[in-house]
VOFI-391959 format. One record per residue (C-alpha): residue number from 1; residue in three letters; y, z, x. Coordinates in pm, whole numbers, padded with zeros to 5 digits, always signed. Each point is the difference from the previous one (the first is absolute). Last residue first. Layout:
BEGIN
SITE   k   r     py     pz     px
SITE NUM Ala      Y      Z      X
...
//
This chain:
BEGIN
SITE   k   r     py     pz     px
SITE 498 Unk +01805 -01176 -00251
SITE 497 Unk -00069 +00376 -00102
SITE 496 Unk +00314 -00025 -00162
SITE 495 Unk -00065 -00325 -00198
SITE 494 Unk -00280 +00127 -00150
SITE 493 Unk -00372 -00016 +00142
SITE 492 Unk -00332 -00018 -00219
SITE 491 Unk -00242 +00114 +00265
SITE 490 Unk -00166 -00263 +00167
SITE 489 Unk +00099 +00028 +00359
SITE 488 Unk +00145 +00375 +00075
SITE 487 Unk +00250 -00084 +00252
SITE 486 Unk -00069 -00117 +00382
SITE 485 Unk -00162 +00184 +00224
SITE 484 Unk +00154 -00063 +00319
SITE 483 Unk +00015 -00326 +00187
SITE 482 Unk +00314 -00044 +00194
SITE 481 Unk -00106 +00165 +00270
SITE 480 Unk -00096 -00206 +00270
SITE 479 Unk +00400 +00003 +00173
SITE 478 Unk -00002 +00352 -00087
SITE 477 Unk -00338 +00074 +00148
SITE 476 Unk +00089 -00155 +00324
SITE 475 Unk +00356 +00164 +00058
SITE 474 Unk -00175 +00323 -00145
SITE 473 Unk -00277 -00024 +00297
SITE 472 Unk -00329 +00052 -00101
SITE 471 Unk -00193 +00288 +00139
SITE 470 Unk +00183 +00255 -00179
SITE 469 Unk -00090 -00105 -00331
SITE 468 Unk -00394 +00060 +00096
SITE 467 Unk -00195 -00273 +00079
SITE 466 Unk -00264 -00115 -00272
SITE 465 Unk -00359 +00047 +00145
SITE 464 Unk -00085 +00258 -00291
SITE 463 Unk +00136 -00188 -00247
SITE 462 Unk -00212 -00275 +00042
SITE 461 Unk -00009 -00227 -00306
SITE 460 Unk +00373 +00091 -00155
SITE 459 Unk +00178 +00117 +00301
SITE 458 Unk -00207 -00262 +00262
SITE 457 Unk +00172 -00217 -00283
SITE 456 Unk +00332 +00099 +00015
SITE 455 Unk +00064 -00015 +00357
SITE 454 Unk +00379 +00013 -00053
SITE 453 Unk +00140 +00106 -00324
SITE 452 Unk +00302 +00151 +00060
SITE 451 Unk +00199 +00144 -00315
SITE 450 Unk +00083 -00234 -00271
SITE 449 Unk -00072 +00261 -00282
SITE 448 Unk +00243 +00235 +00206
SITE 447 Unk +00299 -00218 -00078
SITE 446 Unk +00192 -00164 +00274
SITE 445 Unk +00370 +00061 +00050
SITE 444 Unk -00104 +00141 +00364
SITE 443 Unk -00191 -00357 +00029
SITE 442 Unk +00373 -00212 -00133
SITE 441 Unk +00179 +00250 +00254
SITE 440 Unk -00208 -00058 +00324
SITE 439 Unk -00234 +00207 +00137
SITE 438 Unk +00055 +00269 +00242
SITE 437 Unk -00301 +00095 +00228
SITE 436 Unk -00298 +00226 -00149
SITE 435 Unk -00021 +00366 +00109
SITE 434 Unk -00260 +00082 +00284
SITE 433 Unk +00259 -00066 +00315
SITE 432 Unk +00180 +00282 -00155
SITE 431 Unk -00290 +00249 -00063
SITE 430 Unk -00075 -00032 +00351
SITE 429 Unk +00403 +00076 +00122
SITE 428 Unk +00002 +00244 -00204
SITE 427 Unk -00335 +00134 +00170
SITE 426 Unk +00147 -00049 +00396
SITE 425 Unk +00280 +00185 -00008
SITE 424 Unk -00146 +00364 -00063
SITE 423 Unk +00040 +00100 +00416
SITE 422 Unk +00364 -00216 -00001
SITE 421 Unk +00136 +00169 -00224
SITE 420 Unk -00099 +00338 +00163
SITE 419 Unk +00152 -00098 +00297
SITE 418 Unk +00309 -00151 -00136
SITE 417 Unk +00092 +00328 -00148
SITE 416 Unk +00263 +00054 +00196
SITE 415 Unk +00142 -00369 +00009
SITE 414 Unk +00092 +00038 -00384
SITE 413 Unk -00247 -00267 -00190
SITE 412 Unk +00126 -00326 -00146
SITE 411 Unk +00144 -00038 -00339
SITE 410 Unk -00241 -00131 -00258
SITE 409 Unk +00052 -00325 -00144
SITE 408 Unk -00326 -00112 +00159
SITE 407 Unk -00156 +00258 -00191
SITE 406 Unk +00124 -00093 -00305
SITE 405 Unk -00060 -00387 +00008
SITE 404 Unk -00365 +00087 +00073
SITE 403 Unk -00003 +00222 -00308
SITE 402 Unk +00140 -00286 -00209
SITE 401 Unk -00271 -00233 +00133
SITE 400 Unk -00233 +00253 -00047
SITE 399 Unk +00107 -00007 -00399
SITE 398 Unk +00054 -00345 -00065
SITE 397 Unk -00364 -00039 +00128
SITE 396 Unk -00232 +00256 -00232
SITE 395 Unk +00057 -00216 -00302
SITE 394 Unk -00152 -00339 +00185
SITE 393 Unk -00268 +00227 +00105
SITE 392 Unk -00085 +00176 -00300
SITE 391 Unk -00034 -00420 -00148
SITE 390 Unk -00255 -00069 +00228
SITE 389 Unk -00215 +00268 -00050
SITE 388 Unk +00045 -00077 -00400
SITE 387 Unk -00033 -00354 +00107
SITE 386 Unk -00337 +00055 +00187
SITE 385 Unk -00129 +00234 -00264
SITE 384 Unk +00037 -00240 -00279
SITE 383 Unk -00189 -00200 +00185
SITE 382 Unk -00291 +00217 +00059
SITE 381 Unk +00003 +00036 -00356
SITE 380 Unk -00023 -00329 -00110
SITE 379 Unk -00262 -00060 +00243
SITE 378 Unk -00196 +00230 -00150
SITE 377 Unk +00028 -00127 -00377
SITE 376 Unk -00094 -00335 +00114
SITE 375 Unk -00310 +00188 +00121
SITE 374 Unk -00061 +00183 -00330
SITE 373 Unk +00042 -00362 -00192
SITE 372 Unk +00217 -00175 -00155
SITE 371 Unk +00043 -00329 +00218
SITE 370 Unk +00305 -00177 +00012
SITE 369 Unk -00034 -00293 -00234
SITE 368 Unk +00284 -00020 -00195
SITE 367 Unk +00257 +00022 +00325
SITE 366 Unk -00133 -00236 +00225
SITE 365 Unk -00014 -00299 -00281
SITE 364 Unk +00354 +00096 -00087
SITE 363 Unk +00119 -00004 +00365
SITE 362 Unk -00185 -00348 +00030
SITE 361 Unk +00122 -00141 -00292
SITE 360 Unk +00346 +00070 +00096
SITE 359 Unk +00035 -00118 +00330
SITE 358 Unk -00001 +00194 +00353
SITE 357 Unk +00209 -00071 +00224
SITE 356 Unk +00010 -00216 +00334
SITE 355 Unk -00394 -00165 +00020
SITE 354 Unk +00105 -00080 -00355
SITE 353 Unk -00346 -00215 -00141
SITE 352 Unk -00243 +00148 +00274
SITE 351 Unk -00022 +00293 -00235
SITE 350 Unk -00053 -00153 -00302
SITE 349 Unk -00266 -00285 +00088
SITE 348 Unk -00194 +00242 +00219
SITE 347 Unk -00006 +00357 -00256
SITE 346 Unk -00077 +00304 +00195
SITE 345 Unk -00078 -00151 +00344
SITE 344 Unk +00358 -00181 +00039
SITE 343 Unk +00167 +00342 -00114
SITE 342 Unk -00156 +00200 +00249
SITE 341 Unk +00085 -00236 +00250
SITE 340 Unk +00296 -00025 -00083
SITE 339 Unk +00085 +00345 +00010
SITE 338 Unk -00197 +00086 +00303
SITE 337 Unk +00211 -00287 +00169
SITE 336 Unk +00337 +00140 -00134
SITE 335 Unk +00226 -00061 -00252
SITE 334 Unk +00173 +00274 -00034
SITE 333 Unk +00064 +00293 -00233
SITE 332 Unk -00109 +00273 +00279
SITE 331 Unk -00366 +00139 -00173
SITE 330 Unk -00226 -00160 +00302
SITE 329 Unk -00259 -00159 -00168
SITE 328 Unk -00428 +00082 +00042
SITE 327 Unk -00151 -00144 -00349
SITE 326 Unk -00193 +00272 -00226
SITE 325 Unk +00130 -00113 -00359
SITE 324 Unk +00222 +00298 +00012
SITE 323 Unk +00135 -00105 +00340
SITE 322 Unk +00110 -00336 -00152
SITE 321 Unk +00171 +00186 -00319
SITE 320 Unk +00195 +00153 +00262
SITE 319 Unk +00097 -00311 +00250
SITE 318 Unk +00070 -00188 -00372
SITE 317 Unk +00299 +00247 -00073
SITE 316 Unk +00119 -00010 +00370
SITE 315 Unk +00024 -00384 -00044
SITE 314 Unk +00141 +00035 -00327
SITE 313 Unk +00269 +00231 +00132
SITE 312 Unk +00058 -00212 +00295
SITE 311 Unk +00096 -00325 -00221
SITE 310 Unk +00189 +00194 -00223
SITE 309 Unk -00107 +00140 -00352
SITE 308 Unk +00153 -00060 -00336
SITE 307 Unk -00223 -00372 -00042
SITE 306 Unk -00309 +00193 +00042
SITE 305 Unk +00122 +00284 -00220
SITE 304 Unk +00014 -00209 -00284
SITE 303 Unk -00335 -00209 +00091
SITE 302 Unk -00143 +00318 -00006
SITE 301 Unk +00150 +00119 -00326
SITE 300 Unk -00080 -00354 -00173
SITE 299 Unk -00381 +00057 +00080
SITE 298 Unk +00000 +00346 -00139
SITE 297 Unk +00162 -00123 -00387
SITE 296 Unk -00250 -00306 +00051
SITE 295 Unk -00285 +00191 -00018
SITE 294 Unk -00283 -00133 +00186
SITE 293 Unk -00293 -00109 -00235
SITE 292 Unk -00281 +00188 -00063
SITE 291 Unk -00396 -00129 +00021
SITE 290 Unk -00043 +00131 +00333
SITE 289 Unk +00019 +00372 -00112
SITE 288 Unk +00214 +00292 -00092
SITE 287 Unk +00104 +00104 +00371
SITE 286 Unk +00099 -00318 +00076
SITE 285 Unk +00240 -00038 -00290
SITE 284 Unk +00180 +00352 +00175
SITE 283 Unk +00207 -00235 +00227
SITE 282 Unk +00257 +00255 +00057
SITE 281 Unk +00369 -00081 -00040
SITE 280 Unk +00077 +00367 -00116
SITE 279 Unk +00122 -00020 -00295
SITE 278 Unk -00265 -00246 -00066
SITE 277 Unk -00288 +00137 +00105
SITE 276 Unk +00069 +00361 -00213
SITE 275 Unk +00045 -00214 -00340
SITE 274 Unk -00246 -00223 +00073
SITE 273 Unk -00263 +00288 +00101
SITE 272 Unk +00146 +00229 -00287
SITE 271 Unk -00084 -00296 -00266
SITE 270 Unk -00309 -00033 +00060
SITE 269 Unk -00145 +00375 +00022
SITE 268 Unk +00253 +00053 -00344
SITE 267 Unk -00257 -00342 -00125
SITE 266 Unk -00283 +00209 +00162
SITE 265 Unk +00030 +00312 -00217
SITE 264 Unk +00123 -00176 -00310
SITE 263 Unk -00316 -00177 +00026
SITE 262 Unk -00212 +00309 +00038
SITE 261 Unk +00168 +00142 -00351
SITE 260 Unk -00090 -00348 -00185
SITE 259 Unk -00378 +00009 +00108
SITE 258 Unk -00156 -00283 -00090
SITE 257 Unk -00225 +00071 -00287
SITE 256 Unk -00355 -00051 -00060
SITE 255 Unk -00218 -00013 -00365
SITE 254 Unk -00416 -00019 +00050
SITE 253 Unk -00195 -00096 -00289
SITE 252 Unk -00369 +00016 -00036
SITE 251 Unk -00307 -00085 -00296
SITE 250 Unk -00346 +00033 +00008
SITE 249 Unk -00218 -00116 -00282
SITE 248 Unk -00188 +00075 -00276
SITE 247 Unk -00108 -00183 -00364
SITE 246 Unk -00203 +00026 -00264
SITE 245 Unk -00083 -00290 -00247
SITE 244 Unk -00312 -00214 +00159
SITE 243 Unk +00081 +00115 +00325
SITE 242 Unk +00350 -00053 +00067
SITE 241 Unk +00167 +00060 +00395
SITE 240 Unk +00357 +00090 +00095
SITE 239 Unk +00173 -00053 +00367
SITE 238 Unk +00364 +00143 +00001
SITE 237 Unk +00287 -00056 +00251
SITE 236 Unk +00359 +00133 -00056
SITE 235 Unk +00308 -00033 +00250
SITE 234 Unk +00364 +00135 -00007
SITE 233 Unk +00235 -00097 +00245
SITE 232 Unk +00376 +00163 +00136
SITE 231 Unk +00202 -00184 +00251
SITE 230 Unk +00330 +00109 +00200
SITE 229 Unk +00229 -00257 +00145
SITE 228 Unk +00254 +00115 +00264
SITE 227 Unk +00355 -00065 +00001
SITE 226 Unk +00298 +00069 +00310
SITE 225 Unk +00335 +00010 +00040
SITE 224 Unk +00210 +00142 +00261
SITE 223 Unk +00281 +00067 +00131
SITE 222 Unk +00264 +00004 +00343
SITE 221 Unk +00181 -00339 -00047
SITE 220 Unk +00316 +00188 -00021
SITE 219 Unk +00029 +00355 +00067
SITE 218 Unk +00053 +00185 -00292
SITE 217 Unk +00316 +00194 +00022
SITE 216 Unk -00033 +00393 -00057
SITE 215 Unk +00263 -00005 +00309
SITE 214 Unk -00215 +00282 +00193
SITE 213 Unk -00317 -00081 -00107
SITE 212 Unk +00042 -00330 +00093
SITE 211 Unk -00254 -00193 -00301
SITE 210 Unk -00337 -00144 -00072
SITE 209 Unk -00135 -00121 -00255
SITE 208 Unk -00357 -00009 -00145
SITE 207 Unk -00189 -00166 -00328
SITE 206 Unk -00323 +00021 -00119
SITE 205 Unk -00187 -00245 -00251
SITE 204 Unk -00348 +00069 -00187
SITE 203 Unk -00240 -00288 -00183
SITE 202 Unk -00207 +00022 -00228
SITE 201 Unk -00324 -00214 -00030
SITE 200 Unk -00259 -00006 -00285
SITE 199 Unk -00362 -00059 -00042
SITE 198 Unk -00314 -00036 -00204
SITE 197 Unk -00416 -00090 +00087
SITE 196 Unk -00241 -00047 -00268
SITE 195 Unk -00355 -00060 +00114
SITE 194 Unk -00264 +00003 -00292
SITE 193 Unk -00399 -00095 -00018
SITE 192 Unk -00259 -00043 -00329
SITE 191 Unk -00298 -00076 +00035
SITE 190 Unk -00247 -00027 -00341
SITE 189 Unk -00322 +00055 -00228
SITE 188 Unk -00029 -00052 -00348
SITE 187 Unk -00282 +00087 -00253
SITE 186 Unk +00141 +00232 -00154
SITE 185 Unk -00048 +00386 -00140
SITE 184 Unk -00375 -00002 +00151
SITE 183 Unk -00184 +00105 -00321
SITE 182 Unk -00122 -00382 -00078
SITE 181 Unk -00129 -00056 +00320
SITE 180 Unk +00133 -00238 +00259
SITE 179 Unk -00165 -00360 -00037
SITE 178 Unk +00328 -00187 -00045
SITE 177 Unk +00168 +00073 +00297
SITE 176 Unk +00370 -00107 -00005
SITE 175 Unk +00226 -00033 +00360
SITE 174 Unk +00337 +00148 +00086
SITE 173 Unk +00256 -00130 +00258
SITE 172 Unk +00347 +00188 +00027
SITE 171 Unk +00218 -00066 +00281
SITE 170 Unk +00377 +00144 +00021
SITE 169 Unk +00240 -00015 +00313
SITE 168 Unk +00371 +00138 -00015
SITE 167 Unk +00341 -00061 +00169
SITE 166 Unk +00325 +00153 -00115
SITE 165 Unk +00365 -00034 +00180
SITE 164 Unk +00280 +00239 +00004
SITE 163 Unk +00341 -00090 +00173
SITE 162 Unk +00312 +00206 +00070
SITE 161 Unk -00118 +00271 -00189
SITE 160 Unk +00230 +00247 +00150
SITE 159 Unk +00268 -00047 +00133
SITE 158 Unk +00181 +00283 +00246
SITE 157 Unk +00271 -00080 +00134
SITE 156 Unk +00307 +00235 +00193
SITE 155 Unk -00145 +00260 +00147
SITE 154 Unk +00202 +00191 +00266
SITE 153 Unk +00280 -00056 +00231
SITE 152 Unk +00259 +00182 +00262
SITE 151 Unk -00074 +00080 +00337
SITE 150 Unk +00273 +00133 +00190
SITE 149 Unk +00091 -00057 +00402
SITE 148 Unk +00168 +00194 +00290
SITE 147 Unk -00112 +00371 -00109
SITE 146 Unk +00169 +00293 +00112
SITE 145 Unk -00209 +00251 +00172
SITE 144 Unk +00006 +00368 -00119
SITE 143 Unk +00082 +00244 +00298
SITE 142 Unk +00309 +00178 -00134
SITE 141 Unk -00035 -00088 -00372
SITE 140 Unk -00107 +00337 -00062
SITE 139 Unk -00358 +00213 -00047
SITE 138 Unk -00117 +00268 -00139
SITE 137 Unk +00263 +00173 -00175
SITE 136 Unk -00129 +00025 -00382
SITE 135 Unk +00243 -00199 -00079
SITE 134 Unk -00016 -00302 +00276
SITE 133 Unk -00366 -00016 -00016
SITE 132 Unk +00037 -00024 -00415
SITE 131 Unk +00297 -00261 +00082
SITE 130 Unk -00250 -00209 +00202
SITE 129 Unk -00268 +00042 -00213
SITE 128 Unk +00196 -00143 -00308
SITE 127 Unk +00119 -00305 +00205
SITE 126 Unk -00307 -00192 +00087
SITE 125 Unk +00039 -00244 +00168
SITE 124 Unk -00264 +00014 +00308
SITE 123 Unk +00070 -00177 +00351
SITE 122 Unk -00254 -00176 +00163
SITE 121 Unk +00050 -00117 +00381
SITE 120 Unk -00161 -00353 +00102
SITE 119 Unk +00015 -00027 +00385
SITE 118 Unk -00380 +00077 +00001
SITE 117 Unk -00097 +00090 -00313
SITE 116 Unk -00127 -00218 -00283
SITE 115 Unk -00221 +00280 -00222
SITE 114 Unk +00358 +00175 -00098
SITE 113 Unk +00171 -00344 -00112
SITE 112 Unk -00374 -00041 -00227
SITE 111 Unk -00052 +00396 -00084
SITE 110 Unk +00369 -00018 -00117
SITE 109 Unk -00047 -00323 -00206
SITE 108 Unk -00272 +00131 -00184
SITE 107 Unk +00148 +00334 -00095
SITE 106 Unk +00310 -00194 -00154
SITE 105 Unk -00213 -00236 -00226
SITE 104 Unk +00102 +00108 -00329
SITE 103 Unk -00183 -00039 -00334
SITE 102 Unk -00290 -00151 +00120
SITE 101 Unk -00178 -00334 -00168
SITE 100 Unk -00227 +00039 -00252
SITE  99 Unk +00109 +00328 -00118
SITE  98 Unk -00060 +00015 -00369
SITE  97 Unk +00136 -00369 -00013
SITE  96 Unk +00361 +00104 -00209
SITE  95 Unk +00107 +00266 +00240
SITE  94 Unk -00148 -00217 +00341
SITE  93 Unk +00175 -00303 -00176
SITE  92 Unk +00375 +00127 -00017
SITE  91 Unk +00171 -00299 +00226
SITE  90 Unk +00123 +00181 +00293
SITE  89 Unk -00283 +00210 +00134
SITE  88 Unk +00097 +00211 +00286
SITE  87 Unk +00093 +00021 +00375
SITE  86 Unk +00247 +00305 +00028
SITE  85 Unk +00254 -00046 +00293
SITE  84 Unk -00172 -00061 +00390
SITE  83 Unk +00128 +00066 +00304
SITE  82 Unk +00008 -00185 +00334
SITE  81 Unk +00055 +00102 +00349
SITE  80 Unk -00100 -00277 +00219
SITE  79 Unk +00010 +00123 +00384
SITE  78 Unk +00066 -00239 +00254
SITE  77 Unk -00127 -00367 -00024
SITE  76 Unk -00237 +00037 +00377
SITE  75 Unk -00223 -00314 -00096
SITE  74 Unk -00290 +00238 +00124
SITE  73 Unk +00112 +00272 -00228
SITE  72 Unk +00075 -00189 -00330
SITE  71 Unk -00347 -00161 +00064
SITE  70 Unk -00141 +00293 +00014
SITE  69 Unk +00124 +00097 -00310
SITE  68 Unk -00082 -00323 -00157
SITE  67 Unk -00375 +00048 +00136
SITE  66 Unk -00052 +00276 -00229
SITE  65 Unk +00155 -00169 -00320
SITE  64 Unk -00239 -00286 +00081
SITE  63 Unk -00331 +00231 +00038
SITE  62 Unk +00077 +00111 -00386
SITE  61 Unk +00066 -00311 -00133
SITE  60 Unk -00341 -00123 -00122
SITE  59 Unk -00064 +00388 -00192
SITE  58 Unk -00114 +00270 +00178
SITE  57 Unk -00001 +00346 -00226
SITE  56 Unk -00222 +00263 +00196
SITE  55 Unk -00280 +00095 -00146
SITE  54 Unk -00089 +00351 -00259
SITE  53 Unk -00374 -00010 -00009
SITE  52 Unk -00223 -00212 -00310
SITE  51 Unk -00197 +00153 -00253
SITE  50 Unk -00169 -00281 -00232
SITE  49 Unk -00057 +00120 -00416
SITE  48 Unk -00344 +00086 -00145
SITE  47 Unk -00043 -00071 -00363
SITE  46 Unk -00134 +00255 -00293
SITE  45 Unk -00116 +00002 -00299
SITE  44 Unk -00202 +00320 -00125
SITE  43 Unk +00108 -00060 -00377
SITE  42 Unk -00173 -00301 -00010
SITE  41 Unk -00368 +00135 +00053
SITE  40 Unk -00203 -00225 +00147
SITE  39 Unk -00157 +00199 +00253
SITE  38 Unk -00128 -00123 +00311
SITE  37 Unk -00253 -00311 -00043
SITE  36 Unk -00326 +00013 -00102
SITE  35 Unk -00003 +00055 -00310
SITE  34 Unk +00192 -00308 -00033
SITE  33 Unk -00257 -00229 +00189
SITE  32 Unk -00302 +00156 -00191
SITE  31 Unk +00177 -00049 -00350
SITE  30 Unk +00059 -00407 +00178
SITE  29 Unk -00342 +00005 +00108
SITE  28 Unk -00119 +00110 -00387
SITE  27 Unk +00236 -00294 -00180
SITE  26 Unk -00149 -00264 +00256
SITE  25 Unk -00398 +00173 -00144
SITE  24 Unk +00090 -00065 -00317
SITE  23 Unk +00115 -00292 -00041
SITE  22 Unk -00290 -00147 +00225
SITE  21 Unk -00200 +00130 -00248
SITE  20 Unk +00165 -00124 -00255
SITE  19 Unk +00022 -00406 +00117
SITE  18 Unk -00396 +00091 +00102
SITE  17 Unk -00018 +00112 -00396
SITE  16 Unk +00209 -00301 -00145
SITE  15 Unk -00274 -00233 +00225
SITE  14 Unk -00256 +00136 -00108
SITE  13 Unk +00116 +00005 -00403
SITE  12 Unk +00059 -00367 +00067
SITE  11 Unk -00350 -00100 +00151
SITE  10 Unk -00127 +00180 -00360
SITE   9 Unk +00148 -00201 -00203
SITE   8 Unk -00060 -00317 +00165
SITE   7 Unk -00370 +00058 +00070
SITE   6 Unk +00013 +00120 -00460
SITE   5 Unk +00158 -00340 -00025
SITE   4 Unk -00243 -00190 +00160
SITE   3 Unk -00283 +00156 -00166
SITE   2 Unk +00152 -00058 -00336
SITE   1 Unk +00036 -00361 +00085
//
């Protein structure tokens, strides 16, 4: 029995000096492992922070605002002059927050109106410089444009903590060993793992009106509202292990925030594209993406001015917004073959359904999709040529019909100096067969935006192979001619301009 206990005793003292040894030599790797490293020393700290370049600020919205301007140009809606008052914060948050949301907003919505271009012309308020310029001499009123439109608006919600919502993970598992040495400060082991995730939504409101700049009425149905939700989330993961007592792990947390200054930027991006589309009738919703619905407020203009126009002024309308889309018309306001054909092969059912006008839906449909692009934007131009060629004409007629009237009022020559009359006869009497026959009253009493519009396509596709003015006979042209341009379609028209 002795015997046995002596094996015993001495089988444990082995095994308590491998435990030691093996003690030992973990606790000398890990003195290796340190020294090893760079230098420990906490004063010397340091962290290394990303360098990025200066880039240029694109948000979703950016491309749209482009395209409105040349959308505004290949629609032909005149110039837009709008101005804009002070844009600011109107409930008191961005004081009260420590800046969360911007103060004012003014600077933003002059780079948007400014980035829009085309027929979209930005006028600064800003009344101080003005009278410094005026003081110290520099400048007047003389040449300052007037603006047709003012935006008015700012902030108007801003609630935060809307909704905050918690969601965690915990596992612990641990495990006893009973044969750990006596000196090892327990004799548990364990896993232990942690995901906490928290977050919150806001949410930010802007609103826009519009008003006549010169009434300081607010045109009606001219604002806009819109919201955005902004979200903010805070995560934490840790992994910890026990060895019989001490423990280590790793442990992470990450905390993101939507920005609340970018979406100020894109709701004033927004709301300038609706406010901008629909004072002018524009369908802007296809510039902003598939998913938008057509606003009403743009719809109800065109089917406004559909019902204002006359039969030949829609027909003249819809021969323009045909050439846009690339078909070859003749711009005269009738109902020719091009014409119907032209309608027949852009929509079937529609255009076959009033072979003698032209019904609503199909004048709408035309209209909101004419193409915006660069080409579109050329054959806008070309037409607008024609009819400003066209229109010089028309003006230049009263008067050589009132010089032909004056030289056949003339009193005839003496008979002495018939001779000489005679010699420079022949190059009044060319310059009289040039001038254009008299019209009747109700085409003298014609304006000049319904000038002659004969072979108005070869004008808009071929220019070069249109004939000259001359080579169309006025008699002709008149009776062709009641096509002109017709008024600025889209703009926001009173009941003057009608």
């Amino acid at each position: 029995m002795k015997l046995n206990k002596a094996v015993v005793v001495e089988e444990s003292s082995g095994f308590f000096k491998i435990r030691r040894g093996m003690g030992l030599c973990l606790l000398s790797a890990a003195l290796v492992a340190l020294s090893s490293c760079a230098e420990m020393n906490p004063k010397n700290v340091d962290i290394q922070l990303e360098k990025s370049a200066p880039e240029v600020k694109i948000t979703n919205y950016t491309q749209a605002l482009s395209d409105l301007g040349l959308m505004s140009e290949i629609y032909d809606t005149g110039l837009m002059k709008v101005q804009s008052q002070d844009i600011a914060d109107e409930t008191g948050t961005s004081a009260t927050t420590g800046g969360e949301i911007q103060r004012n907003v003014t600077e933003i919505m002059k780079s948007t109106l400014n980035s829009i271009g085309g027929n979209i012309r930005f006028i600064e308020y800003n009344p101080s410089y003005i009278q410094n310029q005026m003081v110290s001499g520099y400048s007047g009123f003389e040449n300052k444009a007037i603006p047709d439109v003012v935006i008015t608006g700012g902030i108007t919600e801003f609630d935060r903590g809307l909704e905050t919502r918690g969601d965690g993970t915990n596992l612990d598992v641990e495990a006893d060993f009973g044969g750990a040495p006596k000196w090892f400060p327990s004799e548990t082991a364990g896993v232990s793992y942690g995901d906490n995730t928290k977050t919150g939504k806001a949410r930010i409101t802007l609103d826009f009106n519009l008003k006549d700049f010169q009434t300081l009425a607010g045109i009606p149905r001219m604002s806009t509202t819109n919201s955005m939700e902004v979200y903010k989330g805070m995560r934490e993961e840790e992994v910890g292990i026990t060895l019989f007592g001490p423990t280590f792990g790793l442990k992470g947390s990450i905390k993101r925030v939507q920005g609340r200054h970018e979406a100020v930027r894109v709701l004033v991006q927004v709301s300038m594209l609706q406010m901008i589309g629909k004072y002018l009738a524009l369908p802007y919703w296809r510039l902003m993406g598939d998913d938008v619905t057509p606003d009403k407020t743009v719809l109800d203009s065109i089917s406004e001015t559909y019902h204002r126009m006359g039969r030949e002024d829609r027909i003249g309308a819809v021969q323009q917004w045909l050439t846009l889309h690339g078909y070859d018309v003749n711009i005269n306001n009738r109902m020719d073959s091009k014409t119907v054909a032209a309608l027949q092969k852009f929509d079937p059912v529609l255009g076959a359904a009033d072979p003698a006008g032209i019904s609503e839906a199909l004048f709408s449909k035309i209209y909101l999709s004419i193409p915006v692009t660069r080409e579109a934007l050329g054959k806008r131009k070309r037409l607008n040529e024609y009819f400003v060629k066209m229109q010089q004409q028309a003006a230049q007629e009263p008067t050589a019909r009132a010089e032909k009237k004056q030289r056949q009022a003339a009193p005839a020559p003496a008979p002495q100096e018939a001779a000489p009359v005679q010699a420079a006869a022949p190059q009044p009497q060319e310059v009289a067969q040039a001038q254009p026959e008299p019209q009747p009253v109700a085409q003298k009493q014609a304006a000049p935006r319904q000038a002659a519009a004969a072979q108005a396509a070869a004008a808009t596709h071929t220019p070069a192979a249109t004939p000259a003015p001359a080579a169309v006979s006025p008699p002709a042209a008149a009776a062709q001619a009641a096509a002109a341009k017709p008024k600025k379609f889209g703009r926001q028209l009173s009941e003057e301009d009608w």
